[in-house]
C-alpha positions in Angstrom: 0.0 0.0 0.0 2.6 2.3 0.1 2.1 3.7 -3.3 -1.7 4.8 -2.1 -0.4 6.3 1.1 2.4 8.3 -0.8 -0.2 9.7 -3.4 -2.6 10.7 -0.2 0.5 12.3 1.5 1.3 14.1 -1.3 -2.9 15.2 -2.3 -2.6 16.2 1.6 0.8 18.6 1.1 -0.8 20.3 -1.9 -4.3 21.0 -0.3 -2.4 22.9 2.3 -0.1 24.7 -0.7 -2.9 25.8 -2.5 -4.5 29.2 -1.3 -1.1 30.8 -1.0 0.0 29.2 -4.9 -3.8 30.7 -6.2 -3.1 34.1 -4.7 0.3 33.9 -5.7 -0.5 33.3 -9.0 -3.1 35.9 -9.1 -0.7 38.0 -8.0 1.8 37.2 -10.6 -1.2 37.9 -13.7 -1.5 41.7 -11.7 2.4 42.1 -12.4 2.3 41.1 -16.0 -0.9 43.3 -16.8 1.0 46.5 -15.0 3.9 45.5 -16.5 2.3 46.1 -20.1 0.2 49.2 -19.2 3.5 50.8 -18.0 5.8 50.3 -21.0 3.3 49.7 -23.4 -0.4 51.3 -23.1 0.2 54.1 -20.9 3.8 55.0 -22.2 2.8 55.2 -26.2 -0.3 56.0 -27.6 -2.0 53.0 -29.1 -1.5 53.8 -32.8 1.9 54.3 -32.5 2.6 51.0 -30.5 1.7 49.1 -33.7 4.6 51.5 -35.5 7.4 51.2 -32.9 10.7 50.3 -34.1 11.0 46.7 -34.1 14.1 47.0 -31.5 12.5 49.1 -29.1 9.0 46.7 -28.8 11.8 43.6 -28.8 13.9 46.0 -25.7 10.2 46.1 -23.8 9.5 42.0 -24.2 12.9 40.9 -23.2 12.8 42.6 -19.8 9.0 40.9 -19.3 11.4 37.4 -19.8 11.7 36.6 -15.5 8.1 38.1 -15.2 6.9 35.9 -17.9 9.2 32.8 -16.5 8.3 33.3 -12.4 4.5 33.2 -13.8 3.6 30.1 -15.0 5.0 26.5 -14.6 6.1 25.2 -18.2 6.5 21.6 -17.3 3.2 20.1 -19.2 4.7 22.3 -22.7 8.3 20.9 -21.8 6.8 17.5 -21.9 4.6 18.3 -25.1 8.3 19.3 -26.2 10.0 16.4 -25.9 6.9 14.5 -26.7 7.1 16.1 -30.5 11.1 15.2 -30.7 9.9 11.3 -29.4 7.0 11.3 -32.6 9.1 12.7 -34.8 11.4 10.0 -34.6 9.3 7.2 -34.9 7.5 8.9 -37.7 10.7 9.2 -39.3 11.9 5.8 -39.0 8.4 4.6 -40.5 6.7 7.5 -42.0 3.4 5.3 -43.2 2.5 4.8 -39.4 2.2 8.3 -38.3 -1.3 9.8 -39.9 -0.1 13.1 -38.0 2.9 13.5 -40.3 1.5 12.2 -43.7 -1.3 15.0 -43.2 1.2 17.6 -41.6 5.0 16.6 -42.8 6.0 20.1 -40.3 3.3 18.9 -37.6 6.2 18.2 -35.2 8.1 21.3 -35.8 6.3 24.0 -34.4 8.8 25.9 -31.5 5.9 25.8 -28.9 7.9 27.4 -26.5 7.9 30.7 -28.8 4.8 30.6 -29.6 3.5 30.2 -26.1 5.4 33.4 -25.1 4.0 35.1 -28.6 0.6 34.2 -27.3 0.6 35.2 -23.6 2.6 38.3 -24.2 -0.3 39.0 -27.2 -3.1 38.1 -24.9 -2.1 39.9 -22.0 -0.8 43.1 -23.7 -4.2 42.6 -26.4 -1.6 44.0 -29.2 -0.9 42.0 -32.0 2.4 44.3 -34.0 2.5 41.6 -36.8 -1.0 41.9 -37.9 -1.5 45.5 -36.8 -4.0 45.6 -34.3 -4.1 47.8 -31.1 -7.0 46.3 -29.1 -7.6 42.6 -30.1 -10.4 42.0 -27.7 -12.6 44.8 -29.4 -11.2 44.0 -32.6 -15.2 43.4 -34.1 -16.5 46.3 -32.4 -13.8 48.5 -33.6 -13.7 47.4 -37.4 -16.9 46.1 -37.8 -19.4 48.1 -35.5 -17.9 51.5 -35.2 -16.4 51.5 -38.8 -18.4 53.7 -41.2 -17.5 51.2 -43.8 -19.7 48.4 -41.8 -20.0 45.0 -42.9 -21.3 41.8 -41.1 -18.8 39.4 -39.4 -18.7 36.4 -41.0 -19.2 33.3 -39.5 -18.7 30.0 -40.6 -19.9 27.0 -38.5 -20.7 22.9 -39.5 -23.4 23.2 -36.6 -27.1 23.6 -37.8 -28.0 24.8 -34.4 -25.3 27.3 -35.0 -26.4 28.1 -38.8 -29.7 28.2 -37.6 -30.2 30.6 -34.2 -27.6 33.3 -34.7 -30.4 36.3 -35.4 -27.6 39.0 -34.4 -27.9 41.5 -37.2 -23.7 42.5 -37.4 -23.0 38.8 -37.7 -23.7 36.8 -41.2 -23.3 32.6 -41.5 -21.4 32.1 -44.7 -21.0 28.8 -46.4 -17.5 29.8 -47.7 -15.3 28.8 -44.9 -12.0 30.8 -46.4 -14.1 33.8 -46.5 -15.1 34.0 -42.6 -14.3 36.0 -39.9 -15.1 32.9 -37.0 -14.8 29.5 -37.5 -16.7 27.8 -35.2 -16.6 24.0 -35.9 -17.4 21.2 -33.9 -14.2 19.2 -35.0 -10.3 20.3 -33.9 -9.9 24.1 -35.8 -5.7 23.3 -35.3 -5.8 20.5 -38.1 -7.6 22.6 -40.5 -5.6 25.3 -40.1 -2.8 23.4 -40.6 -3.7 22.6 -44.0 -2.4 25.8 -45.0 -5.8 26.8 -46.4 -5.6 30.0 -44.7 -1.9 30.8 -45.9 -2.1 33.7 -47.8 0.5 34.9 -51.1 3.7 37.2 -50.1 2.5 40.4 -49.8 -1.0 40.2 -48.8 -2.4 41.2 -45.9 -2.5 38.2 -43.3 -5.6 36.7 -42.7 -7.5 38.0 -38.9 -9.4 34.6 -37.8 -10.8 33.8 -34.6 -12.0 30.2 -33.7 -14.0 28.6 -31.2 -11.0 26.4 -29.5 -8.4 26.8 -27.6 -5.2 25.3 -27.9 -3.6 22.2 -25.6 -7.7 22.6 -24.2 -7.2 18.9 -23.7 -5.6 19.7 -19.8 -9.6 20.1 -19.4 -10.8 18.1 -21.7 -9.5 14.6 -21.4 -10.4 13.5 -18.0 -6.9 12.0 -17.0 -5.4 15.6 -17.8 -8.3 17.1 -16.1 -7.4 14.8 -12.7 -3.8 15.6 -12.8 -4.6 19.1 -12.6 -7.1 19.7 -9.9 -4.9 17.0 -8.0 -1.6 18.2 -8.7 -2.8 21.7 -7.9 -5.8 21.6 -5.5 -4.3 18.2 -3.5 -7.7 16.2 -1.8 -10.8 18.3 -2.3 -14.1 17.8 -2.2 -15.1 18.9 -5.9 -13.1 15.8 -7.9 -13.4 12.4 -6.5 -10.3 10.5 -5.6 -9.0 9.8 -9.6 -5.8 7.9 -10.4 -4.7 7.0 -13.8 -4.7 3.3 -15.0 -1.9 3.2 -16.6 1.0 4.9 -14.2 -1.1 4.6 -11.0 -2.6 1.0 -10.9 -0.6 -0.4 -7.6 -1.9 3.1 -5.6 -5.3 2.4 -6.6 -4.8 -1.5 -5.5 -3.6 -0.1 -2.2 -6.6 2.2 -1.8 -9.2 -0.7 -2.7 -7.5 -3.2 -0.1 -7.7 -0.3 2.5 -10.9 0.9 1.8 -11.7 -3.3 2.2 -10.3 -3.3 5.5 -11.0 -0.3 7.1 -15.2 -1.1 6.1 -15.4 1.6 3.3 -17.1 1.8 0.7 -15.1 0.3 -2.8 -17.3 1.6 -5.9 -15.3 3.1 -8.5 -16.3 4.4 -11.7 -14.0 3.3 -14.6 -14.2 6.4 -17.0 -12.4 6.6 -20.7 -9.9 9.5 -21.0 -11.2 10.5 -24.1 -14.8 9.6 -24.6 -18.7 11.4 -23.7 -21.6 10.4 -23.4 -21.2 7.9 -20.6 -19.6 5.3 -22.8 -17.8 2.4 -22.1 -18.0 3.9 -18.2 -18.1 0.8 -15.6 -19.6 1.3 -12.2 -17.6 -1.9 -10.1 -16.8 -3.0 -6.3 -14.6 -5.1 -8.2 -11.1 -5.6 -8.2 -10.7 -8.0 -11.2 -13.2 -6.1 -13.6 -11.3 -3.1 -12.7 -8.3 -4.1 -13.3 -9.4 -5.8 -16.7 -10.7 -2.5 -17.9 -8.3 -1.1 -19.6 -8.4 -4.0 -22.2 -11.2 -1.6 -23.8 -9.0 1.6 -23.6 -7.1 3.9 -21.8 -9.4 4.9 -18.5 -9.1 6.5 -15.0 -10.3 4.8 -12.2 -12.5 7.6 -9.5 -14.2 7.0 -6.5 -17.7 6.5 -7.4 -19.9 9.2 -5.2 -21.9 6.9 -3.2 -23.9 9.7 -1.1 -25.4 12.2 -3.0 -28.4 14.0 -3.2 -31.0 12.5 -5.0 -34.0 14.2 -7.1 -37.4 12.5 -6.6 -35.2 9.5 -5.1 -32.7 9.4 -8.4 -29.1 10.0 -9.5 -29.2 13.4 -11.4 -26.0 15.8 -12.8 -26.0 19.5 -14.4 -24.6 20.9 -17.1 -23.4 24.3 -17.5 -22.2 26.7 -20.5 -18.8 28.3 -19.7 -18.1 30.6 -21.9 -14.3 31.2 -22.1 -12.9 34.5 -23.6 -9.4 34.3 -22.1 -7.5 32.0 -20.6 -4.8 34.4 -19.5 -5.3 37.0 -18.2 -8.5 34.3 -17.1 -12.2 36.3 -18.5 -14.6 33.2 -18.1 -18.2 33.7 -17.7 -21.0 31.0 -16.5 -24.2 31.0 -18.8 -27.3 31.9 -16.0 -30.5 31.9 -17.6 -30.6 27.7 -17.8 -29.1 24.8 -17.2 -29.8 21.4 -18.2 -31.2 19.2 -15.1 -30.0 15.1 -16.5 -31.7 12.7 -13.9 -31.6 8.8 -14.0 -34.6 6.8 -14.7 -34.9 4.5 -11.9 -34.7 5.1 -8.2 -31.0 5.1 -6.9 -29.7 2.5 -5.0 -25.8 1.3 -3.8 -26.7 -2.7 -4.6 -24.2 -3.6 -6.4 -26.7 -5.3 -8.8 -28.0 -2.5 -10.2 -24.3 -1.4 -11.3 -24.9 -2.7 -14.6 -28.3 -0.6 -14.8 -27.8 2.2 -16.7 -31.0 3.6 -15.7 -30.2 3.6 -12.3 -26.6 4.7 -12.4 -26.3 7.2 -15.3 -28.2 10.5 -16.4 -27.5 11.0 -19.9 -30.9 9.6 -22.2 -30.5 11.8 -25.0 -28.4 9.4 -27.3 -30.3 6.4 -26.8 -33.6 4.9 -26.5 -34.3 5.3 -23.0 -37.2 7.2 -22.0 -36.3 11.2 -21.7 -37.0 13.4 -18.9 -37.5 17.1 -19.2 -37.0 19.1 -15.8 -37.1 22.7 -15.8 -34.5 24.9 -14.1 -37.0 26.2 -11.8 -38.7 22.7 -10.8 -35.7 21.6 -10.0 -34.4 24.7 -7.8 -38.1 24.1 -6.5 -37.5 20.5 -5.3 -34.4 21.6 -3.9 -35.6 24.5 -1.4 -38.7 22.6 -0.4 -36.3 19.7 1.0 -34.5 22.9 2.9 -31.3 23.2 0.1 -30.4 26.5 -0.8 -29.6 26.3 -4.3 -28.0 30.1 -4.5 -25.1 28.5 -1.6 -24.8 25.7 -3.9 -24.4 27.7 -7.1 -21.8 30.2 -5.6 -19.3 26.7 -4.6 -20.1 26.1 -8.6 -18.8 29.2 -9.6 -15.8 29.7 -7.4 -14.5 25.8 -8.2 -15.2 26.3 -12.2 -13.2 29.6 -11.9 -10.2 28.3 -9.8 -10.3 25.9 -12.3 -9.5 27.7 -15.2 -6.8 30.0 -13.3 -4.8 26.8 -12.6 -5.3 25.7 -16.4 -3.8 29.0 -17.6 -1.0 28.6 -14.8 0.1 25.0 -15.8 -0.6 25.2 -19.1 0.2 29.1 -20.9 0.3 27.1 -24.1 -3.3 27.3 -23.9 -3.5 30.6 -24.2 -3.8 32.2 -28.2 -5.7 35.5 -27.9 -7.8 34.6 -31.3 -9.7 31.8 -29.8 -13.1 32.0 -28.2 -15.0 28.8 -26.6 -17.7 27.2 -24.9 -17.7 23.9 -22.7 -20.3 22.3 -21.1 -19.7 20.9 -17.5 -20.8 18.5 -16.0 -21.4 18.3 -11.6 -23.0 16.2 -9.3 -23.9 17.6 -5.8 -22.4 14.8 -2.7 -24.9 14.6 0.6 -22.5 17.7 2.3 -24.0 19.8 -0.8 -20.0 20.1 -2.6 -20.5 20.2 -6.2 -18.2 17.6 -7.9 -17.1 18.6 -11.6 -17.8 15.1 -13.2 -16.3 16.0 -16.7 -15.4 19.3 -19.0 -16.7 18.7 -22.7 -15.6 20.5 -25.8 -18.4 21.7 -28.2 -21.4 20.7 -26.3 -24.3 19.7 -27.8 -26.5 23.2 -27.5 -29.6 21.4 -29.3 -31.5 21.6 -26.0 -30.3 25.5 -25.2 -31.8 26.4 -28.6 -34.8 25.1 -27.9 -35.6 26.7 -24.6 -33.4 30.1 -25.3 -33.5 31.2 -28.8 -31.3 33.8 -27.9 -28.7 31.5 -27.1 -26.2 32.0 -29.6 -26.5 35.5 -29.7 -26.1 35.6 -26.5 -22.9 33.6 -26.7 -21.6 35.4 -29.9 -22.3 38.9 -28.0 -20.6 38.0 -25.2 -17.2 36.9 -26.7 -16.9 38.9 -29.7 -19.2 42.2 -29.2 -17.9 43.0 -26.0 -21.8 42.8 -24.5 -21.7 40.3 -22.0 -25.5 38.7 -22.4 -26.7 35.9 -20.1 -24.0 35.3 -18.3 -22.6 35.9 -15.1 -18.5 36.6 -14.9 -16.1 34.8 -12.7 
């Protein structure tokens, strides 16, 4: 067991670390930002920024280097470094096996670490000297809005519920993709853009794009990057159940079953692909063997199953929220507030470990499958919960302060992230345990908004207005 009680030790070290690494953090975003107002927006006037001499805007961003350096922790993109030079290798020594490089023969190239610098330094300062632009945040409203030569910002999206509900008169869906202004896709933006089809002929004017994704997004995305950084960063909490990865911590988990065993807890794990939504191939076990044999199917992490929740009308039940993300650093996140979605299990919950194979008992998501449907409004549900003596505003706050800590500890350990021409949504899941915590179950990239539509029309508009017309609509800021 001595792998389990190291990995508790350690969870326990880094719970006690983290309020003074948060604030220092925060901290260290305050320096950079007066950093930039001080030598940049307060010392020039914007118009001439963009026409400094190239030596004197280089003299300014070499003494931000220990700023930028004391700010953020570069392990994850020094991995992803040495990851590229491991691939390229391989790919190398048997270029028909790598799809990455047949499709992209420079797709291991890219100097990430420069790049990464480019972008925080661009996203924090907003100034973009290669393309010319002053304010990049209010590039739309600038250009596009004010400009008395106005035209419509052109979207392109392969989403009909996109296509279909942005009413917004200064924005126009276009079927041309090369010709838009936003690409908002449901499929990874990076690989198109890689194709080059945006590359435009020496001498003309670089084409200004913003997408709907973020780059390296997969430190939220894929859930064993997600548990690695609320562990690494928040230690034991109580909004991420115990998680450990299958494939580097297997004999910590076996300790923690066989002490849970002896020590008469409970041993229900949830067996969770790193990768996948949906609820597929997830395995609710008190099983040892059929955990273990899991990862025969895929790559998975194993979590403590939440055993003592609260339950609506006697069933299992999750939320999912719209964050709306317009900046990773410095962090501008907002949660969407006029609805949720309220995802509640068919049949009455219960811990018999008979039922694990139910999916009508043990998960909440009907919508792909031909299980009956449940609609429950926003305010039934807040209904339910103050008539059982839950204050649902309480509840809501702990949401919003764990989804916003958890984006300022994604921009910390992951800068990469940042790129000052990307915009996003995710929908995230959460499950409320008996001691009324919110648990963030999962963080999903292009949710399906088929449901938002319906009930808010506005929706996209709302979104739209929000990230690129400076209007914040719907939404409540973290």
């Amino acid at each position: 067991m001595n792998e389990f009680y190291q990995k508790i030790n350690k969870l326990n070290k880094i719970s006690s670390e983290f309020p003074s690494n948060l604030a220092n953090y925060q901290t260290s975003i305050e320096k950079c930002l007066k950093y930039f107002d001080e030598n940049l927006l307060n010392k020039f006037v914007k118009n001439k920024i963009l026409s400094l001499e190239k030596d004197e805007f280089l003299k300014v961003l070499s003494e931000f280097d220990n700023l930028y350096s004391e700010s953020f922790d570069f392990t994850k993109l020094k991995n992803k470094i040495e990851e590229n030079k491991r691939n390229k290798t391989k790919a190398l020594n048997n270029p028909d096996s790598d799809v990455n490089l047949s499709e992209n023969p420079n797709v291991y190239d890219a100097n990430l670490e420069e790049v990464c610098k480019k972008n925080v330094i661009e996203s924090l300062s907003q100034i973009d000297p290669n393309l010319k632009i002053s304010n990049i945040e209010c590039y739309f409203v600038d250009n596009f809005i004010k400009n008395d030569k106005k035209r419509k910002i052109k979207v392109f999206s392969d989403l009909d519920y996109v296509r279909n509900n942005i009413k917004n008169e200064n924005f126009e869906i276009v079927t041309d993709l090369t010709s838009a202004d936003i690409l908002w896709l449901n499929t990874d933006v990076f690989k198109i853009l890689e194709t080059g089809i945006f590359e435009v002929k020496e001498g003309e004017k670089p084409k200004i794009l913003f997408k709907n994704q973020f780059p390296f997004e997969g430190i939220i995305t894929m859930k064993s990057h997600l548990s690695y950084l609320i562990q690494d960063n928040f230690g034991l909490n109580n909004f991420l159940g115990l998680t450990y990865d299958m494939e580097t911590e297997l004999a910590a988990l076996i300790g923690n079953y066989y002490y849970n065993s002896e020590n008469y807890l409970d041993n229900t794990w949830i067996l969770k692909p790193i990768n996948m939504t949906r609820s597929m191939d997830m395995i609710v076990t008190d099983n040892i063997d059929e955990i273990i044999r899991s990862v025969e199917t895929g790559q998975k992490i194993c979590q403590k199953y939440l055993d003592k929740t609260i339950l609506l009308n006697k069933k299992k039940f999750d939320l999912r929220f719209i964050v709306v993300l317009k900046k990773i650093i410095p962090l501008e996140v907002y949660i969407y507030s006029k609805m949720f979605w309220v995802r509640s299990a068919n049949q009455d919950f219960t811990m018999d470990s008979r039922t694990f194979t139910d999916y009508e008992t043990h998960f909440t998501v009907m919508n792909y499958s031909n299980y009956e449907k449940k609609t429950i409004y926003n305010y039934e549900f807040i209904e339910y919960l103050e008539k059982n003596y839950i204050n649902w505003n309480d509840i809501y706050e702990k949401i919003k302060i764990n989804v916003k800590n958890l984006f300022l500890m994604a921009g910390k350990n992951c800068p990469q992230m940042s790129d000052p021409y990307s915009r996003s949504i995710y929908g995230i899941d959460i499950m409320i345990d008996e001691d009324l915590n919110p648990r963030i179950l999962e963080v999903n990239f292009s949710p399906d908004c088929t449901r938002a539509c319906k009930f808010v029309p506005e929706f996209f508009d709302q979104i739209f207005s929000t990230l690129f017309l400076e209007d914040p609509q719907g939404v409540d800021k973290l």
